[in-house]
C-alpha positions as CSV (number, residue, x, y, z in Angstrom):
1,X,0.0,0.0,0.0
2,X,1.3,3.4,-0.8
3,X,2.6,5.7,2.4
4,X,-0.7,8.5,1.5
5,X,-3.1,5.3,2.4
6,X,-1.2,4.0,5.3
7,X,-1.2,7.1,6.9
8,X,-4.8,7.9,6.1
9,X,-5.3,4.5,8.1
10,X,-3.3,5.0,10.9
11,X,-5.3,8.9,11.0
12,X,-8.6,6.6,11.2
13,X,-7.8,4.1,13.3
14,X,-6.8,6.6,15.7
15,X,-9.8,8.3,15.6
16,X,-12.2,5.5,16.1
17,X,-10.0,3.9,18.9
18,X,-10.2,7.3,20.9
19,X,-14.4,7.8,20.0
20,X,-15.0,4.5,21.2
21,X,-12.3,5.2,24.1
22,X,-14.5,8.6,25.0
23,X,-17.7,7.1,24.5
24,X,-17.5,4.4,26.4
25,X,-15.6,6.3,29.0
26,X,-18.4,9.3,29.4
27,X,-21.3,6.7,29.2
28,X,-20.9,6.8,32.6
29,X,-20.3,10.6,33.8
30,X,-22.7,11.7,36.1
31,X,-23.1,14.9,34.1
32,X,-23.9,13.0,31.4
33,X,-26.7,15.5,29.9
34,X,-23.2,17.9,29.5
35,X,-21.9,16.0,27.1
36,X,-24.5,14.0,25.6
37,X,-24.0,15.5,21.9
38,X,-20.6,14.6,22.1
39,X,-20.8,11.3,23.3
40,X,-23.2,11.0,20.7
41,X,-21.0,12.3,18.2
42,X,-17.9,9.6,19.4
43,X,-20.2,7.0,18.5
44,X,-20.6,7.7,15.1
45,X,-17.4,9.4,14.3
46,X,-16.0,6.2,15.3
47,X,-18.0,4.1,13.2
48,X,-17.4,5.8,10.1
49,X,-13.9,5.7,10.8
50,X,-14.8,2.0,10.7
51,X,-16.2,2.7,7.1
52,X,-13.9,4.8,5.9
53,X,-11.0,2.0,6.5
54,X,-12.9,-0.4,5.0
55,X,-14.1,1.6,1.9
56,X,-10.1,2.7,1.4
57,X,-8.5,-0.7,2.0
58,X,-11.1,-2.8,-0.1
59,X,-11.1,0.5,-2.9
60,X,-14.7,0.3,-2.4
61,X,-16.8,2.6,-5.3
62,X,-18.4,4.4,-2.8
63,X,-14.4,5.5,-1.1
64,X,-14.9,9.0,-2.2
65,X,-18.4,9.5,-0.7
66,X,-17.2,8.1,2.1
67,X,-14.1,9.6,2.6
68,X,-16.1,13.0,2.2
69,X,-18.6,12.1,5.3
70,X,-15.8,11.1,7.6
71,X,-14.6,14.6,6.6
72,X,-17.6,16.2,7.9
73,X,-18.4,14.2,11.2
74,X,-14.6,14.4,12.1
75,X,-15.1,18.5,11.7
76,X,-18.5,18.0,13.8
77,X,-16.5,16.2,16.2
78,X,-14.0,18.6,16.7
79,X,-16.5,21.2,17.2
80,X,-17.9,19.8,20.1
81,X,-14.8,18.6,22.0
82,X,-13.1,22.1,22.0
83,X,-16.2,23.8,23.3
84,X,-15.0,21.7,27.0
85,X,-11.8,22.8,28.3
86,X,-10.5,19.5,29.9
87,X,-7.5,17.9,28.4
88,X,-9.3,14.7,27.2
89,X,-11.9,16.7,25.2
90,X,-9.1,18.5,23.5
91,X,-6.9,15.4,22.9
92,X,-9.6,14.1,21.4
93,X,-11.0,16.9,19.2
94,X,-7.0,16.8,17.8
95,X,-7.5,13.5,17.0
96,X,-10.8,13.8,15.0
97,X,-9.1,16.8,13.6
98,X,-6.1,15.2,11.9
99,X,-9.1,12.3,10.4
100,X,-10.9,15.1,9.0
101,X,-7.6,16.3,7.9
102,X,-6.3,12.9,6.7
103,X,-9.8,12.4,4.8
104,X,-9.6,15.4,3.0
105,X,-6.0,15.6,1.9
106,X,-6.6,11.7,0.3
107,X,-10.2,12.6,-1.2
């Protein structure tokens, strides 16, 4: 596999380890009403992540619409995360960040 998808892999299975990290994590917060878009968010950011890796590595016809999507929930994602403070919602809006990134730099 070229270097560009490897690293576009690495970007995404980054991401979805730390969504399902967070979300699994938070699911248990007693404030969880705080953070509920986010946790939301994790969830599905990490699954199409999950997608995404599969669409790229099998060179999928539908890479491209995917690639764009993971794009935009990673950006969603990021949004969220750095409206909290706390290191772990910034670590993990720079994570979704550089997916987004990764996404759109291979797309």
């Amino acid at each position: 596999m070229k270097t560009q998808v490897l690293d576009l892999i690495h970007e995404l299975g980054n991401c979805q380890a730390a969504c399902n990290n967070y979300f699994n994590t938070f699911l248990y917060e007693k404030n969880i009403h705080v953070i509920k878009d986010c946790i939301k968010l994790d969830k599905k950011c990490a699954e199409i992540c999950g997608l995404n890796i599969s669409s790229v590595t099998s060179n999928s016809f539908i890479k491209k619409e995917v690639l764009k999507l993971c794009t935009i929930i990673c950006k969603k994602c990021v949004g969220e995360w750095k409206k909290f403070h706390y290191d772990h919602c910034q670590e993990c809006a720079w994570i979704c960040e550089g997916s987004g990134q990764a996404c759109k730099n291979y797309a």
